[in-house]
Backbone as CSV, one residue per row, in Angstrom:
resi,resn,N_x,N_y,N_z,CA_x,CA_y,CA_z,C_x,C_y,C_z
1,UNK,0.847,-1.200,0.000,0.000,0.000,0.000,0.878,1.245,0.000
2,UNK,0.561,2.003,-0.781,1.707,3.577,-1.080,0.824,4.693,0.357
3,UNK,1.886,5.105,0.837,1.125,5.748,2.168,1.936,7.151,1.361
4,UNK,1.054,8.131,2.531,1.682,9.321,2.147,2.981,9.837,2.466
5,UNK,3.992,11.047,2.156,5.372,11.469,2.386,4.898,12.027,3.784
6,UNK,6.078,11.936,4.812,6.232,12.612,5.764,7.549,13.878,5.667
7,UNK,6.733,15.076,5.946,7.911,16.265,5.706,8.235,16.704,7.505
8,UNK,9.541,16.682,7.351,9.986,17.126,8.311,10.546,18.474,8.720
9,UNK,9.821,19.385,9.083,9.943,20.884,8.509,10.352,21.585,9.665
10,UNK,11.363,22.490,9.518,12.538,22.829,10.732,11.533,24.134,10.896
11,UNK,11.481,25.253,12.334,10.692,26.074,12.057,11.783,26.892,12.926
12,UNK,12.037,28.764,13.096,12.704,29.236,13.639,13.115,29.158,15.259
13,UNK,13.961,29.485,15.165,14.658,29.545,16.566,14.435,30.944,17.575
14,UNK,13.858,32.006,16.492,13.750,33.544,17.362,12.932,34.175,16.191
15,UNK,12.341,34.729,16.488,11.981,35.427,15.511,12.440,36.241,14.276
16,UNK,13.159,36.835,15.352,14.357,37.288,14.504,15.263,36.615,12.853
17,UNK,15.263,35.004,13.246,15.479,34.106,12.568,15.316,33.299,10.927
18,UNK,14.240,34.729,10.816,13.758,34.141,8.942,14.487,33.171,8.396
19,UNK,15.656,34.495,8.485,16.648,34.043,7.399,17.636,32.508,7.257
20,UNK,17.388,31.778,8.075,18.310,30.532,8.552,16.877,29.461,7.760
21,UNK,15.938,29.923,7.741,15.024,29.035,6.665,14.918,28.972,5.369
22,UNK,15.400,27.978,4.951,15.869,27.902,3.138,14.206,27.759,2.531
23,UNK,14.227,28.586,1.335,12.976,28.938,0.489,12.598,27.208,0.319
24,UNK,13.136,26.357,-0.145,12.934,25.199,-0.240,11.356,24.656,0.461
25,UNK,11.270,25.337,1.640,10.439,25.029,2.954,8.717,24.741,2.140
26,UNK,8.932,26.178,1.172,7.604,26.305,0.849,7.044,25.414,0.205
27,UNK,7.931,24.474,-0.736,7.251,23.425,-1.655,6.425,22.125,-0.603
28,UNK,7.571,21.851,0.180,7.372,21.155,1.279,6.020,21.364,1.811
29,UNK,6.088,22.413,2.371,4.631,22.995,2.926,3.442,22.662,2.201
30,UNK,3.430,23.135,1.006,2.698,23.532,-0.295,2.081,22.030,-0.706
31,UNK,3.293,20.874,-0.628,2.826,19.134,-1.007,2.373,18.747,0.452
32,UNK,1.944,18.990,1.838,1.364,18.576,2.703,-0.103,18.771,2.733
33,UNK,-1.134,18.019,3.191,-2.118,17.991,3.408,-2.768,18.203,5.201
34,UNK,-1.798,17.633,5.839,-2.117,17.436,7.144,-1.019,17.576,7.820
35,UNK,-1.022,18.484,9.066,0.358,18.732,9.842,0.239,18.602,11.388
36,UNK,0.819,18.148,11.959,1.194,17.473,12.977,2.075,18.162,13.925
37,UNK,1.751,19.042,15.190,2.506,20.313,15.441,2.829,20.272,16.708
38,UNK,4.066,20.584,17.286,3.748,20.794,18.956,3.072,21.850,19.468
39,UNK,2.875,23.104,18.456,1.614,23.872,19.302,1.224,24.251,18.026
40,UNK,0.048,24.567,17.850,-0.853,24.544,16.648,-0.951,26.273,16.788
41,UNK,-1.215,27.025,17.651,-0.824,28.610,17.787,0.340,28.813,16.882
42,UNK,1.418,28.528,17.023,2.903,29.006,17.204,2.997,28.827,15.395
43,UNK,2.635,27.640,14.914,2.905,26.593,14.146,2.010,27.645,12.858
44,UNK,0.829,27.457,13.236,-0.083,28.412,12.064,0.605,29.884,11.886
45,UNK,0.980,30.410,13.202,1.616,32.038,12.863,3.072,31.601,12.209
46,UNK,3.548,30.593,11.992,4.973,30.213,11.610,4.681,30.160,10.493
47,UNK,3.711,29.252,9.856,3.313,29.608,8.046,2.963,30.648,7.512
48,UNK,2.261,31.397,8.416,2.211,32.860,8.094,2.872,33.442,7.480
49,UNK,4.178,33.679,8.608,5.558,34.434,8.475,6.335,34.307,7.094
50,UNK,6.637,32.617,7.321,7.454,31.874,5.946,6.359,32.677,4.814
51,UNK,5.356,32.894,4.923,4.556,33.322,3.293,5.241,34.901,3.174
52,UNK,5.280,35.289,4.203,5.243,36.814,4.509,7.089,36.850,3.956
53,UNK,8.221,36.458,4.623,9.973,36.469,4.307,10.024,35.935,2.679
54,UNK,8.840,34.820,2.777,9.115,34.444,0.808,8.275,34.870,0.377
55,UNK,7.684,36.618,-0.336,6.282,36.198,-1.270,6.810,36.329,-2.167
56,UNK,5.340,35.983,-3.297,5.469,35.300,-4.325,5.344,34.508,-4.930
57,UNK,4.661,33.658,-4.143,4.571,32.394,-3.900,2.819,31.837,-3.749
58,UNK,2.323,31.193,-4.541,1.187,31.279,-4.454,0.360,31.009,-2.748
59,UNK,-0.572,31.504,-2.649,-1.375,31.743,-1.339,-1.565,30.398,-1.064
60,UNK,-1.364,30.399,0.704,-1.361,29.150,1.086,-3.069,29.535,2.430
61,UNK,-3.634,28.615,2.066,-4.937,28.760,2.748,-4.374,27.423,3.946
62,UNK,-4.265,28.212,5.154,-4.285,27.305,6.445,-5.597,26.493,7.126
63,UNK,-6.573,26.828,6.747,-7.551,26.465,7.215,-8.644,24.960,6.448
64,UNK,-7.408,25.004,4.819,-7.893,24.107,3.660,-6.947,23.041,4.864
65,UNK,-6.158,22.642,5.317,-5.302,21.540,5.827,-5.670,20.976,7.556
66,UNK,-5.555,20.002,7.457,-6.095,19.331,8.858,-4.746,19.967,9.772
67,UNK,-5.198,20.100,10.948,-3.760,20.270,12.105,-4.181,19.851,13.420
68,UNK,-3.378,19.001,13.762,-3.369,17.879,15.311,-2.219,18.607,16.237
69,UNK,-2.543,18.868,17.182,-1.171,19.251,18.296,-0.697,17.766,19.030
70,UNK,0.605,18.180,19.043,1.553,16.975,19.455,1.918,17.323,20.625
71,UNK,2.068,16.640,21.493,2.554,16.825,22.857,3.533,16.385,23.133
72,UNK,3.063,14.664,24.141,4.011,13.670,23.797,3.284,12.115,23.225
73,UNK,3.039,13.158,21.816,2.658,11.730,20.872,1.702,10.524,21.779
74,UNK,0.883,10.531,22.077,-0.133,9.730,23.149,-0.218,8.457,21.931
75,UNK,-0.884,7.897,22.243,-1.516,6.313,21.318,-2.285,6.977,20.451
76,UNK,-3.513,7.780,20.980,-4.298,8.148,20.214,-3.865,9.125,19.064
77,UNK,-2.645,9.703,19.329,-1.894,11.047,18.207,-1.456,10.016,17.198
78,UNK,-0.811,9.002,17.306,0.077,8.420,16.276,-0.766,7.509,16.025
79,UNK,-2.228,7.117,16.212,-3.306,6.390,15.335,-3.662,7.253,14.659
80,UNK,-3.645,8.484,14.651,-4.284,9.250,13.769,-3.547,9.689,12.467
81,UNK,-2.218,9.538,12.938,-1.137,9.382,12.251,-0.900,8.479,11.699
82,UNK,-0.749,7.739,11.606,-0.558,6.374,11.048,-2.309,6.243,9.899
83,UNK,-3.184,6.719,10.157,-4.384,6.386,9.412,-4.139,7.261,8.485
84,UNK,-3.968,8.737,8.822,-3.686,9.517,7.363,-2.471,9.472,6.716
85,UNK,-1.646,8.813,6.959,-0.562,8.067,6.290,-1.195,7.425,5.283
86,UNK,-1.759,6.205,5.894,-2.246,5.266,4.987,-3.319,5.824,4.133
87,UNK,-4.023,7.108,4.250,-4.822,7.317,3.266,-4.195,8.089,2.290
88,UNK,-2.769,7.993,2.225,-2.193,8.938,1.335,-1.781,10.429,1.479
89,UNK,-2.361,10.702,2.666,-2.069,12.156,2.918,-0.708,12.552,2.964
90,UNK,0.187,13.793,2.236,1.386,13.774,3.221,1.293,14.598,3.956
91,UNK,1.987,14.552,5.350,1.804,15.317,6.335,3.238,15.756,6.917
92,UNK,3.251,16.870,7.174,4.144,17.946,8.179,4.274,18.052,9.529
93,UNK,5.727,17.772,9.900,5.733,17.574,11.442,7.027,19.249,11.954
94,UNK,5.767,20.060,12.292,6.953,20.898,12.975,6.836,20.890,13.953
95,UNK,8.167,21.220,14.757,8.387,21.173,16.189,8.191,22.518,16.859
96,UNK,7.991,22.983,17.840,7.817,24.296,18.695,9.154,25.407,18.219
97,UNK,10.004,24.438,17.636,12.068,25.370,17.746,12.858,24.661,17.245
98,UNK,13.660,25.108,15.928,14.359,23.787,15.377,13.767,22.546,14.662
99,UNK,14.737,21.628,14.723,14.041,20.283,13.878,12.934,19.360,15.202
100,UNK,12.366,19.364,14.103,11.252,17.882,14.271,12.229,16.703,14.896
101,UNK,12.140,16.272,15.334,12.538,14.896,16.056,13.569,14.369,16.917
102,UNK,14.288,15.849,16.964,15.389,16.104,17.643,14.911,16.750,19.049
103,UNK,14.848,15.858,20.305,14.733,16.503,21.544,13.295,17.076,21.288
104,UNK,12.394,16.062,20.815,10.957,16.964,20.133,10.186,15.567,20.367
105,UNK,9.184,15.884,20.603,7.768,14.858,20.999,7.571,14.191,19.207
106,UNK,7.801,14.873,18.478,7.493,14.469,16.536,8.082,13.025,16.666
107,UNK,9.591,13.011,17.473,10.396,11.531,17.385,9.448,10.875,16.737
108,UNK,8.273,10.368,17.999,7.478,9.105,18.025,6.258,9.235,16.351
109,UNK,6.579,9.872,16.141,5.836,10.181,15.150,6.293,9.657,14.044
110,UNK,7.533,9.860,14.092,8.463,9.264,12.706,8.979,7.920,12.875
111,UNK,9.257,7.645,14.224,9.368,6.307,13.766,8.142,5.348,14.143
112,UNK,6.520,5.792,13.762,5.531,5.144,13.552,5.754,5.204,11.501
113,UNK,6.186,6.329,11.577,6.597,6.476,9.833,7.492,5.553,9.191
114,UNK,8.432,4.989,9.932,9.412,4.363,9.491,8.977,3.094,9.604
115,UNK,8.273,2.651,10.814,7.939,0.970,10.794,7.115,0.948,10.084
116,UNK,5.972,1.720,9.168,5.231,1.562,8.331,5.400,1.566,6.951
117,UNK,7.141,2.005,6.947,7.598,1.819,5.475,7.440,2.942,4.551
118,UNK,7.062,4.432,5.220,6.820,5.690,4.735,7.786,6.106,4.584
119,UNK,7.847,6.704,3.443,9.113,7.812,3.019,9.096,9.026,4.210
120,UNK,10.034,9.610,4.559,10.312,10.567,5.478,11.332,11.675,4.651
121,UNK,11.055,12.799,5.099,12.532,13.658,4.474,12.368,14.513,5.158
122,UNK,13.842,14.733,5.845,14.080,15.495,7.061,14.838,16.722,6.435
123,UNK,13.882,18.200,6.929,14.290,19.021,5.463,15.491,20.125,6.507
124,UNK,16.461,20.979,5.519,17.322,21.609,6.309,16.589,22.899,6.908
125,UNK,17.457,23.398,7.949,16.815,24.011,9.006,17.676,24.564,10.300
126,UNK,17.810,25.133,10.986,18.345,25.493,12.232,18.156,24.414,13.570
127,UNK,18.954,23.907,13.777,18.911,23.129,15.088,20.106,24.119,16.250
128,UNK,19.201,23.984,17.361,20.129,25.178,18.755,21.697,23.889,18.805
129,UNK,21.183,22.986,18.724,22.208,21.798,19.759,23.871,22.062,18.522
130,UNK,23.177,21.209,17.527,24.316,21.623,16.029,25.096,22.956,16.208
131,UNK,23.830,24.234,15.828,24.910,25.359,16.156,25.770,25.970,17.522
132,UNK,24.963,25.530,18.393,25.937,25.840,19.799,27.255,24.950,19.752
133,UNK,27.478,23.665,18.978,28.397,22.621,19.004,29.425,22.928,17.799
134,UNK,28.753,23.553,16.726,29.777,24.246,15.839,30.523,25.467,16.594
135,UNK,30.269,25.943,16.823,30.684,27.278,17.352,31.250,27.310,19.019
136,UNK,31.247,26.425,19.368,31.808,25.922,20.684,32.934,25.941,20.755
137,UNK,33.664,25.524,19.889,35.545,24.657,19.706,35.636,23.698,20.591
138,UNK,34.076,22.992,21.040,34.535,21.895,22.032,34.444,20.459,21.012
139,UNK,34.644,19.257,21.304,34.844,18.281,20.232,33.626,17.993,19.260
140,UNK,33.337,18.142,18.076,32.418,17.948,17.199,32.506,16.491,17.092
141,UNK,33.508,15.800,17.302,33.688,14.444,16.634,33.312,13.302,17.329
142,UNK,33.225,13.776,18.764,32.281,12.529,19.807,31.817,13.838,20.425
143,UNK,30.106,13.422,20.649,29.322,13.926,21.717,28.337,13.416,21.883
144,UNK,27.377,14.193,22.779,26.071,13.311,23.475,25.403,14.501,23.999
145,UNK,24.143,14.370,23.482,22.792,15.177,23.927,22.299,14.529,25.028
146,UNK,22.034,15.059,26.827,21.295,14.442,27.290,20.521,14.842,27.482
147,UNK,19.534,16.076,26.910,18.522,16.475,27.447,18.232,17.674,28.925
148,UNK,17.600,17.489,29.136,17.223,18.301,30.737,18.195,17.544,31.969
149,UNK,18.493,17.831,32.900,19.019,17.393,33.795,18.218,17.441,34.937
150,UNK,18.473,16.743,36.268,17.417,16.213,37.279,17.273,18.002,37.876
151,UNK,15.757,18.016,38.063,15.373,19.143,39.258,16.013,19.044,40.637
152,UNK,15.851,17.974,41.122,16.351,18.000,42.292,17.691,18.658,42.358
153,UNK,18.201,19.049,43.563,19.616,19.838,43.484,20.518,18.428,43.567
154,UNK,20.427,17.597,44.483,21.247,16.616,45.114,21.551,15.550,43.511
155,UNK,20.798,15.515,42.749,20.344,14.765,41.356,20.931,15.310,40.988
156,UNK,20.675,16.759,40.565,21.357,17.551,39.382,23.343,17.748,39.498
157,UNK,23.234,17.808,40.957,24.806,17.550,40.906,25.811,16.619,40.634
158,UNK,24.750,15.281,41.024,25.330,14.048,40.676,25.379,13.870,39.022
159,UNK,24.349,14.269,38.969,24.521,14.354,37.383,25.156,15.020,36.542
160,UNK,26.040,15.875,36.873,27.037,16.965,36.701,28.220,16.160,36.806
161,UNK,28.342,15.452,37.990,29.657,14.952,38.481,30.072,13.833,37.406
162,UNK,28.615,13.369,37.126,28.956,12.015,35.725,29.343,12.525,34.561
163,UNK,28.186,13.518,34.217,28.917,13.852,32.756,30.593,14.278,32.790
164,UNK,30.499,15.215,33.631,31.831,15.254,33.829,32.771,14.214,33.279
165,UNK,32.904,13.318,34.326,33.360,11.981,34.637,33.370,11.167,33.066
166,UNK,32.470,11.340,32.516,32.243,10.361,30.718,32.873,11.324,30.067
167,UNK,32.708,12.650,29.824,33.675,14.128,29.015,35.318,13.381,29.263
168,UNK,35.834,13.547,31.008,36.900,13.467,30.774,37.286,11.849,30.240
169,UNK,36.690,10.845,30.154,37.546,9.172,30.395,37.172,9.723,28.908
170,UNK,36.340,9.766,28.212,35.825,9.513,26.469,36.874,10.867,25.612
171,UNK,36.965,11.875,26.271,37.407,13.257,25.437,35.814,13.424,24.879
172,UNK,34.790,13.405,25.047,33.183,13.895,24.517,33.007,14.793,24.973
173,UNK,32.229,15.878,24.346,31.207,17.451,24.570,30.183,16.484,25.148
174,UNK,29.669,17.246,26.249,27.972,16.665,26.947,27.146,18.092,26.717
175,UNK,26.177,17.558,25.843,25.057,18.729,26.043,24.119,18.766,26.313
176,UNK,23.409,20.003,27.020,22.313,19.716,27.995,21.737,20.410,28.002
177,UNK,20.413,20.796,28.395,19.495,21.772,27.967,19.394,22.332,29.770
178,UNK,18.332,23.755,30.148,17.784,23.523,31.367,15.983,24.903,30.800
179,UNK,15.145,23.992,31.289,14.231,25.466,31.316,14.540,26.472,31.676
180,UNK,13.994,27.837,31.104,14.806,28.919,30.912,15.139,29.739,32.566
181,UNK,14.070,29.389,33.517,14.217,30.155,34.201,14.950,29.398,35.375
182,UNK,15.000,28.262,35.045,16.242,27.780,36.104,17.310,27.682,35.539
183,UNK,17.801,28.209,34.615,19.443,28.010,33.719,20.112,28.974,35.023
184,UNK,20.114,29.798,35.826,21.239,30.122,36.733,21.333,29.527,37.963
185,UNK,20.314,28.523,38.128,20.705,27.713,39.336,21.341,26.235,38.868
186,UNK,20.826,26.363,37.518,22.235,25.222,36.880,22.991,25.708,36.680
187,UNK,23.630,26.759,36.249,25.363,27.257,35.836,25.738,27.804,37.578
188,UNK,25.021,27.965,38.302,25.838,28.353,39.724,26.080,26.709,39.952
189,UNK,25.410,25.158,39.967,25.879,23.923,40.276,26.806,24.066,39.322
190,UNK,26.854,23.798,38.457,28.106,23.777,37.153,29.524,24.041,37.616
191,UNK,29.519,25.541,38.092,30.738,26.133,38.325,31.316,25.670,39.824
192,UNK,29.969,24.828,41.076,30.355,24.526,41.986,31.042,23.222,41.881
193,UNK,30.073,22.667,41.001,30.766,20.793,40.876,31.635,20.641,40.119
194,UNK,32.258,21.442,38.941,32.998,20.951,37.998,34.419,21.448,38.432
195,UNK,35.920,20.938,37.864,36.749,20.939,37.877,37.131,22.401,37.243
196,UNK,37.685,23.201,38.163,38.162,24.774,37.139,38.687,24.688,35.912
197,UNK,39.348,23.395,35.550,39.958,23.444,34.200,39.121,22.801,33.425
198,UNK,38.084,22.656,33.376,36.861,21.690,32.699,36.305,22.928,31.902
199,UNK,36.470,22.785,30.294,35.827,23.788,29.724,34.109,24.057,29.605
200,UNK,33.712,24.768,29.784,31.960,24.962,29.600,31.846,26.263,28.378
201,UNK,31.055,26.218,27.676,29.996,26.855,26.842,28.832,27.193,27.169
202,UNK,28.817,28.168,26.955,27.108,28.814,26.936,26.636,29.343,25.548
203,UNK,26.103,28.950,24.634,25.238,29.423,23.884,23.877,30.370,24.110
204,UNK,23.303,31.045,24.256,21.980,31.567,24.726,21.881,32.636,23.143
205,UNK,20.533,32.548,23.373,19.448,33.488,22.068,20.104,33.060,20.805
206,UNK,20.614,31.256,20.649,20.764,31.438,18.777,19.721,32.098,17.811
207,UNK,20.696,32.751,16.818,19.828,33.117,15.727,18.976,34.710,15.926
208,UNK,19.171,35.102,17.250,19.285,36.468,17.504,19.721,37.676,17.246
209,UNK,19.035,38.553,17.523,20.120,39.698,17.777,21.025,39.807,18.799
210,UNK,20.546,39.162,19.666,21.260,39.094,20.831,21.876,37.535,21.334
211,UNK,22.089,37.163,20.035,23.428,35.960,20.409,24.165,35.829,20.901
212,UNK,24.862,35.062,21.948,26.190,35.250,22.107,26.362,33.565,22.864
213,UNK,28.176,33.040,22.216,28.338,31.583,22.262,29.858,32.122,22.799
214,UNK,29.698,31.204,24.082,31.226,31.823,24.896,31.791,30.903,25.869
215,UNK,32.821,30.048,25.505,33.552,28.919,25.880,34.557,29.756,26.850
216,UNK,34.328,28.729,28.273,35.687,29.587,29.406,35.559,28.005,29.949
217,UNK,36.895,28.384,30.750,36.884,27.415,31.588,36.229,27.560,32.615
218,UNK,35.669,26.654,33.686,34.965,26.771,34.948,35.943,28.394,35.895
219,UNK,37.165,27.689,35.651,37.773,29.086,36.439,37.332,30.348,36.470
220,UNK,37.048,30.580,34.908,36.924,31.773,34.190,35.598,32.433,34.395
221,UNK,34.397,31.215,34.480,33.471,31.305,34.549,32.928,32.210,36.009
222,UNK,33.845,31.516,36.535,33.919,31.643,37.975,34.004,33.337,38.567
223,UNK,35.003,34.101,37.466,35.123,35.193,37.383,34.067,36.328,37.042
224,UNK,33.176,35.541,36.036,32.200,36.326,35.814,31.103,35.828,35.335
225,UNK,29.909,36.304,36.117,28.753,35.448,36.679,27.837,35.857,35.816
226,UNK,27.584,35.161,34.346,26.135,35.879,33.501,24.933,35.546,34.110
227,UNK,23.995,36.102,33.488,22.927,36.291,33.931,22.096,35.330,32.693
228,UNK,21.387,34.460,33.063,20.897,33.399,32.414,19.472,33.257,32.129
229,UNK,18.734,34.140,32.773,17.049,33.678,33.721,16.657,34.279,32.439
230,UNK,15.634,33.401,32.381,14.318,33.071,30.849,14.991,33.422,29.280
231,UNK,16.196,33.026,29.384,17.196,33.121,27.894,17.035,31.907,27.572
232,UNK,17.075,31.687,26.559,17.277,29.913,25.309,18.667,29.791,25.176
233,UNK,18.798,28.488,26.282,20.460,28.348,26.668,20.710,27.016,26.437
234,UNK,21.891,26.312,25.725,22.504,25.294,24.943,23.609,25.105,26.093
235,UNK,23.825,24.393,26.853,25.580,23.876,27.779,25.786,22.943,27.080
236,UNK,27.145,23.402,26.883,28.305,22.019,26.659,29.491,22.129,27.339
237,UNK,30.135,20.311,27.973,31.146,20.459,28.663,31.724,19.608,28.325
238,UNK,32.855,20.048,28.708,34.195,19.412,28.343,35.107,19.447,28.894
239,UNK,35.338,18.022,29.438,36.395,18.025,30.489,38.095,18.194,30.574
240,UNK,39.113,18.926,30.530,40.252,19.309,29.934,41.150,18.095,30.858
């Protein structure tokens, strides 16, 4: 049975951000029928925009296309998924920031796509993790995304003390995310648990006007205390 294409459609990082979205996007858009979103607000004003940075382009009616919000992909999201697959539909998976399936609820989405034997195409786009890791100078060539780190304080340190611990035995970058408004009670653990010569990165506001990606050592860090609270912040460490 021929099911429909799954597009995997990267969406900005800041508003600010147009420009890091290749025109390409629109065809993509344009061959979907049904889209699959982590917030269906964010997601509809995001097609907007893309019409608005590319016109020219013939009018895209949002309201002609089905749209499901994704959370974390429940049973019932990826039956619904999986049915308009099979009826041929192709459908669009954008994520809230960045790519679809990366550190994104869509994952489960695609690989209901993949065990069903659906074409997928994961289109180019801005990912925070990629560019904070280019622009780091910490190792591109082994690393590891772990996600959020434990709330608890007693957790979160231990969990500091490991990555650590795998950075220095492997030579690996560890990267880690924190919600925005606790990122300075993670970089004050950071600078308490880690080794002064252990390099850290901060990425915050990719794709901004107000970017800025700045590798010190814990020592250094130590020296001068940014200010972190409700910024879009990328850590990577690396143990020297």
């Amino acid at each position: 049975m021929k099911t429909g294409i799954v597009y995997l459609i990267p969406s900005v990082l800041d508003e600010d951000g147009y420009a890091t979205i290749p025109q390409y996007l629109i065809d993509a858009v344009n061959d979907c029928q049904v889209f699959f979103v982590e917030n269906e607000r964010t997601a509809r004003r995001y097609i907007k925009q893309l019409w608005r940075f590319y016109p020219g382009n013939n009018e895209f009616i949002i309201d002609d296309h089905e749209w499901f919000p994704v959370h974390k992909a429940e049973q019932e999201i990826i039956s619904t998924f999986i049915h308009r697959l099979r009826e041929g539909k192709n459908i669009g998976i954008i994520s809230e920031a960045g790519c679809p399936g990366v550190a994104d609820p869509g994952q489960l989405l695609v690989a209901a796509a993949q065990k069903l034997g659906a074409t997928v195409k994961p289109l180019v786009g801005p990912s925070s993790i990629l560019l904070a890791l280019m622009a780091s100078g910490l190792n591109g060539q082994l690393f590891q995304f772990t996600g959020y780190l434990p709330i608890d304080g007693q957790e979160r340190n231990k969990s500091i003390r490991e990555l650590e611990a795998e950075s220095a035995r492997k030579k690996s970058t560890q990267i880690f995310i924190e919600t925005p408004y606790r990122n300075n009670q993670l970089f004050e653990a950071l600078v308490k648990n880690c080794k002064p010569s252990t390099l850290l990165c901060i990425a915050a506001n990719l794709t901004s006007r107000n970017e800025t990606i700045i590798t010190r050592t814990i020592a250094e860090w130590q020296q001068q205390l940014p200010d972190l609270h409700k910024q879009p912040v990328i850590f990577l460490l690396l143990a020297a």
